[in-house]
GUPAZA-177565 format. One record per residue: residue in three letters; x, y, z of N, C-alpha, C, O, CB in turn. Coordinates in steps of 0.02 Angstrom, whole numbers, plus 50000, padded with zeros to 5 digits. Glycine has a CB too. Example, Ala and Ser with C-alpha at 12.3 -4.5 7.8 and 13.67 -1.06 7.14 Angstrom:
ALA506604971650390506154977550390506604983550390507124983450423505654977650452/SER506424988850354506844994750357506455000250394506705005750402507044997050286/
//
This chain:
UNK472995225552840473485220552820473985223852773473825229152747473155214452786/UNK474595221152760475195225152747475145220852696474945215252713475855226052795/UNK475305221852623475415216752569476165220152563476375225952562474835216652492/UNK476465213252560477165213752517477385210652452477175204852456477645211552554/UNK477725211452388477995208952360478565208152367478925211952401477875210052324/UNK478815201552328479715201652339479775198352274479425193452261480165196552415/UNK480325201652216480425200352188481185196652190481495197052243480185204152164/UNK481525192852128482265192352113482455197852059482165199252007482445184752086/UNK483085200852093483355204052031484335204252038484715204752086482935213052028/UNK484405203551980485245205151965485775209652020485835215552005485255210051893/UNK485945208652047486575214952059486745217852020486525216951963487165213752079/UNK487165222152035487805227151997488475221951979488835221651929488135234152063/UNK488465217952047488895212752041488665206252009488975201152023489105211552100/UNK488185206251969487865199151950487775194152011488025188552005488345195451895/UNK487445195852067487255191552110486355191352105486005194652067487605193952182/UNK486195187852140485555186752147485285191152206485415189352264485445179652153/UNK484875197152193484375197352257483785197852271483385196252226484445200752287/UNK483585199552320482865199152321482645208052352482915211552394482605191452383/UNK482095209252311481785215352345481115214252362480685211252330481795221352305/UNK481075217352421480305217552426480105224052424480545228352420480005214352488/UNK479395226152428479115230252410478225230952447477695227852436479245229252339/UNK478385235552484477705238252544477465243352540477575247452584477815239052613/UNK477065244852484477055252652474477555256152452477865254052403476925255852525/UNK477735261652481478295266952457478855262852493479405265552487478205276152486/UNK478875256452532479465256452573479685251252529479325248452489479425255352656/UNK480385249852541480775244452487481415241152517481835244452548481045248552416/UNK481465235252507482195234552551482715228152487482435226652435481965229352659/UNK483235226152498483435222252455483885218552496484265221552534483685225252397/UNK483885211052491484435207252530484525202452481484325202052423484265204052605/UNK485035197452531485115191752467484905187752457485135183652418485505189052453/UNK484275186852495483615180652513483235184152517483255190052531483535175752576/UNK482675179552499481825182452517481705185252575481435190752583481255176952520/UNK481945181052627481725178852690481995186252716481645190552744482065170852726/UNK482695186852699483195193652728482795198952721482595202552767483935195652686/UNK482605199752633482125203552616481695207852662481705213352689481805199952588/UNK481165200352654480525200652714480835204552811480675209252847480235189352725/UNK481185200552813481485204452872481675210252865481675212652922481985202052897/UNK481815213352835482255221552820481525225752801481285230252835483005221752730/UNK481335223652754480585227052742480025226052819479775231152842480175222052664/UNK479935221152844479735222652919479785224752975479355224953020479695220652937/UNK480415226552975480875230753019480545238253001480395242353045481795229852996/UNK480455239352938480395246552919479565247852931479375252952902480675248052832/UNK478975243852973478355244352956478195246253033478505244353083477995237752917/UNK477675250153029477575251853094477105247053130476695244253094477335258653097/UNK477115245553199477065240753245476325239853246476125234653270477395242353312/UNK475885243953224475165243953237474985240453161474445237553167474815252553256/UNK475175239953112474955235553055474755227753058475255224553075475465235853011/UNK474415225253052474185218553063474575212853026475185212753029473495218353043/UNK474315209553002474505202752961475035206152903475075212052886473715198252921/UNK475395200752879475715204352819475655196452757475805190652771476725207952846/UNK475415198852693475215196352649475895194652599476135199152565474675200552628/UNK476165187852597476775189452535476865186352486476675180452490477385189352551/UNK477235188752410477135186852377477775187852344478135192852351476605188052362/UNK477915182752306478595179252264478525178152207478185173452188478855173052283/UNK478785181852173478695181752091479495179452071480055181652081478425190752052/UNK479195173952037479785170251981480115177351937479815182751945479295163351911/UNK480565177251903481065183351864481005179851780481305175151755482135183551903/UNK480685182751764480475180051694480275187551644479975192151672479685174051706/UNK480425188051588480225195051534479765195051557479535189451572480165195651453/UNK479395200751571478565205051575478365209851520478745210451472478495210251643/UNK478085211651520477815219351482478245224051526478185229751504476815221751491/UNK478595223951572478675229451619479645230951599479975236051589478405226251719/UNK479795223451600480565224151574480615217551532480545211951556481205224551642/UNK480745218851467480595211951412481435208751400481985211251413480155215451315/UNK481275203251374482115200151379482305205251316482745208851340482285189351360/UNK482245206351278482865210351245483315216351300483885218751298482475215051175/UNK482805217051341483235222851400483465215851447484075216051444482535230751460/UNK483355212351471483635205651515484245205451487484715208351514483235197951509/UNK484315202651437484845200651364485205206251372485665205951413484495199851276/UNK485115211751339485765215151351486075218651398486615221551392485825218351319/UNK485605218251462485775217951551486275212451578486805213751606485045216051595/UNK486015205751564486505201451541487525202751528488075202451555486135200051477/UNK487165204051469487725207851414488335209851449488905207751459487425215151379/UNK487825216751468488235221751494488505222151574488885226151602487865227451479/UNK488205217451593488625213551692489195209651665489775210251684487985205551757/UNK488925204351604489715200851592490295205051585490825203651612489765196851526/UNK490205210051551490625217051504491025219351567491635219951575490005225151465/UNK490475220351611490695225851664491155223451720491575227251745490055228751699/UNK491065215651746491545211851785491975207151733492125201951761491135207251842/UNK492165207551679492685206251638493225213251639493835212751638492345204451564/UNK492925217951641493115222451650493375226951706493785231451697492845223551629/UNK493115225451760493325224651840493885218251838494435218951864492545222351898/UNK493735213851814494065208351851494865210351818495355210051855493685199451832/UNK494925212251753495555213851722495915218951739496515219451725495495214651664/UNK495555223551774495815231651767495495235151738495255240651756496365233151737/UNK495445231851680495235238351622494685244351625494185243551660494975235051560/UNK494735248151602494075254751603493505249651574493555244751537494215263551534/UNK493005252251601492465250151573492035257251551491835261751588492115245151624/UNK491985256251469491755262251422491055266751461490525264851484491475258251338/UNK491365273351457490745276751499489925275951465489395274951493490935285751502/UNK490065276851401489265275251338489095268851381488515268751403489465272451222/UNK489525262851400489225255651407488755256151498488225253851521490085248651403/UNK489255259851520488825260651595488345265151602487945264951648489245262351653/UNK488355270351552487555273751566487105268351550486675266451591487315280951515/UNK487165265951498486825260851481486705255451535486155253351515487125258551428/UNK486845252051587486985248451596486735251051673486365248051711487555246451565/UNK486965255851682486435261251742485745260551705485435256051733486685271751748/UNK485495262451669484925263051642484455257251649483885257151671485035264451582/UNK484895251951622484485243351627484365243851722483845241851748485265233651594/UNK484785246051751484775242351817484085246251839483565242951846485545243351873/UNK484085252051849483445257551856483035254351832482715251251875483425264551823/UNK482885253651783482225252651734482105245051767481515243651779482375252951632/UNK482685239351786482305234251815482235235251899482085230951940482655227351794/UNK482355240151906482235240251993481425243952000481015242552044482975246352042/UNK481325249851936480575252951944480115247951920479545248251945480435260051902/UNK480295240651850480105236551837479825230151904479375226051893480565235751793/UNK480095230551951480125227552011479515228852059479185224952093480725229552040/UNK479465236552047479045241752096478215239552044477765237352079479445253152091/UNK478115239951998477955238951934477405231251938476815229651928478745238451889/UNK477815229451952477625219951943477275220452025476745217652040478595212051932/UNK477695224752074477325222552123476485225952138476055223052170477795223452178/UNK476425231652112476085236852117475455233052089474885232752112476375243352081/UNK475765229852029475195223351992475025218352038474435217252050475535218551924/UNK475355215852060475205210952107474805213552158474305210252171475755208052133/UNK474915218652190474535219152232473665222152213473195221852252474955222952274/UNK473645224352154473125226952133472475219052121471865218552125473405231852059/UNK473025214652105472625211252064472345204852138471975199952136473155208051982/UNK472685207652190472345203852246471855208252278471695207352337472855201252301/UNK471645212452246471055218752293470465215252238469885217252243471245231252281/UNK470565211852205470065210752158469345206752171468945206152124470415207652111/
//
Protein backbone atom coordinates (compact mmCIF):
# COMPACT_ATOMS: atom_id res chain seq x y z
CA UNK A 1 0.00 0.00 0.00
CA UNK A 2 1.24 3.46 -1.02
CA UNK A 3 0.68 6.04 1.95
CA UNK A 4 0.36 9.58 0.92
CA UNK A 5 0.33 12.81 2.69
CA UNK A 6 -1.00 16.09 1.43
CA UNK A 7 -0.38 18.94 3.05
CA UNK A 8 -1.54 23.04 2.54
CA UNK A 9 1.14 25.38 2.01
CA UNK A 10 1.69 29.17 0.84
CA UNK A 11 2.95 30.03 -2.64
CA UNK A 12 5.60 32.36 -3.68
CA UNK A 13 2.56 34.11 -4.88
CA UNK A 14 0.54 33.84 -1.60
CA UNK A 15 -1.84 31.32 -3.05
CA UNK A 16 -2.91 28.27 -1.44
CA UNK A 17 -1.50 24.79 -2.36
CA UNK A 18 -1.49 21.55 -1.74
CA UNK A 19 1.51 19.00 -1.71
CA UNK A 20 1.51 15.62 -1.40
CA UNK A 21 4.07 13.45 -0.44
CA UNK A 22 4.86 9.41 -1.34
CA UNK A 23 8.05 8.67 -0.23
CA UNK A 24 10.84 10.46 -2.10
CA UNK A 25 8.11 11.43 -4.72
CA UNK A 26 6.27 14.91 -4.26
CA UNK A 27 3.95 16.86 -6.36
CA UNK A 28 2.12 20.32 -5.65
CA UNK A 29 -1.22 21.61 -7.22
CA UNK A 30 -3.83 23.88 -6.21
CA UNK A 31 -6.17 21.24 -4.67
CA UNK A 32 -5.79 18.21 -2.78
CA UNK A 33 -7.50 16.25 -5.21
CA UNK A 34 -4.93 17.81 -8.22
CA UNK A 35 -2.36 16.97 -5.76
CA UNK A 36 -3.42 13.36 -5.33
CA UNK A 37 -3.65 13.10 -9.08
CA UNK A 38 -0.11 14.41 -10.00
CA UNK A 39 1.45 12.34 -7.16
CA UNK A 40 -0.41 9.14 -8.75
CA UNK A 41 0.53 9.68 -12.02
CA UNK A 42 4.15 9.49 -10.69
CA UNK A 43 3.59 5.79 -8.84
CA UNK A 44 4.23 2.78 -10.52
CA UNK A 45 1.22 0.63 -11.73
CA UNK A 46 1.96 -2.51 -9.62
CA UNK A 47 1.43 -0.62 -6.09
CA UNK A 48 -1.83 -1.44 -4.49
CA UNK A 49 -4.27 0.69 -2.47
CA UNK A 50 -3.17 4.17 -1.69
CA UNK A 51 -3.68 5.45 1.94
CA UNK A 52 -4.38 9.48 2.31
CA UNK A 53 -3.97 11.88 4.52
CA UNK A 54 -4.79 15.76 5.00
CA UNK A 55 -3.31 17.73 7.48
CA UNK A 56 -4.89 21.08 8.53
CA UNK A 57 -1.75 24.08 8.27
CA UNK A 58 -1.36 25.06 11.76
CA UNK A 59 2.46 25.94 13.81
CA UNK A 60 4.19 22.46 14.54
CA UNK A 61 7.50 21.78 16.12
CA UNK A 62 8.59 21.39 12.49
CA UNK A 63 7.78 25.16 11.32
CA UNK A 64 6.40 27.35 14.44
CA UNK A 65 4.28 30.58 13.83
CA UNK A 66 7.00 32.97 14.57
CA UNK A 67 8.47 31.49 11.08
CA UNK A 68 4.48 31.43 9.69
CA UNK A 69 4.36 35.23 10.93
CA UNK A 70 7.20 36.44 9.37
CA UNK A 71 6.54 34.19 6.09
CA UNK A 72 3.42 36.00 6.23
CA UNK A 73 5.36 39.19 6.52
CA UNK A 74 7.53 38.74 3.99
CA UNK A 75 4.78 37.47 0.85
CA UNK A 76 2.91 40.75 1.82
CA UNK A 77 6.50 42.71 1.36
CA UNK A 78 7.22 40.80 -1.67
CA UNK A 79 3.80 41.30 -3.83
CA UNK A 80 3.56 44.96 -2.53
CA UNK A 81 6.58 45.05 -4.04
CA UNK A 82 5.87 43.24 -7.36
CA UNK A 83 2.67 44.83 -7.55
CA UNK A 84 4.43 48.54 -7.49
CA UNK A 85 7.55 47.93 -9.38
CA UNK A 86 9.71 48.35 -6.79
CA UNK A 87 13.00 46.14 -6.00
CA UNK A 88 12.35 43.97 -3.49
CA UNK A 89 15.57 44.08 -0.90
CA UNK A 90 17.93 41.13 -1.71
CA UNK A 91 18.63 40.50 2.58
CA UNK A 92 14.48 40.29 2.52
CA UNK A 93 14.34 37.42 -0.22
CA UNK A 94 17.07 35.22 1.02
CA UNK A 95 15.13 35.35 3.82
CA UNK A 96 12.06 34.75 2.47
CA UNK A 97 13.68 31.85 0.16
CA UNK A 98 14.66 30.41 3.35
CA UNK A 99 10.99 30.44 5.08
CA UNK A 100 9.67 28.88 1.82
CA UNK A 101 12.40 25.79 1.95
CA UNK A 102 12.22 25.26 5.50
CA UNK A 103 8.23 25.08 5.06
CA UNK A 104 8.33 22.84 2.05
CA UNK A 105 11.10 20.24 4.06
CA UNK A 106 8.61 21.15 7.10
CA UNK A 107 5.86 19.56 4.80
CA UNK A 108 8.12 16.42 3.99
CA UNK A 109 8.58 16.47 7.89
CA UNK A 110 4.90 16.42 9.10
CA UNK A 111 4.35 13.88 6.49
CA UNK A 112 7.17 11.46 7.26
CA UNK A 113 5.35 11.78 10.92
CA UNK A 114 2.30 10.91 9.72
CA UNK A 115 3.15 8.20 8.10
CA UNK A 116 5.28 6.71 10.87
CA UNK A 117 2.70 7.14 13.29
CA UNK A 118 0.22 4.91 11.13
CA UNK A 119 2.84 1.81 11.12
CA UNK A 120 2.14 1.91 14.75
Amino acid sequence: MTNVAIVPEMSMEGDMMYRAVAGARQSLAKSAGAALDAIAAQLPPDEGGTLVIVQNHGPDHFFNAQQQLRLAQLMERWRAARDSGAPFPSSEEEELNALVEAEAAAAGERAKEALAALGK
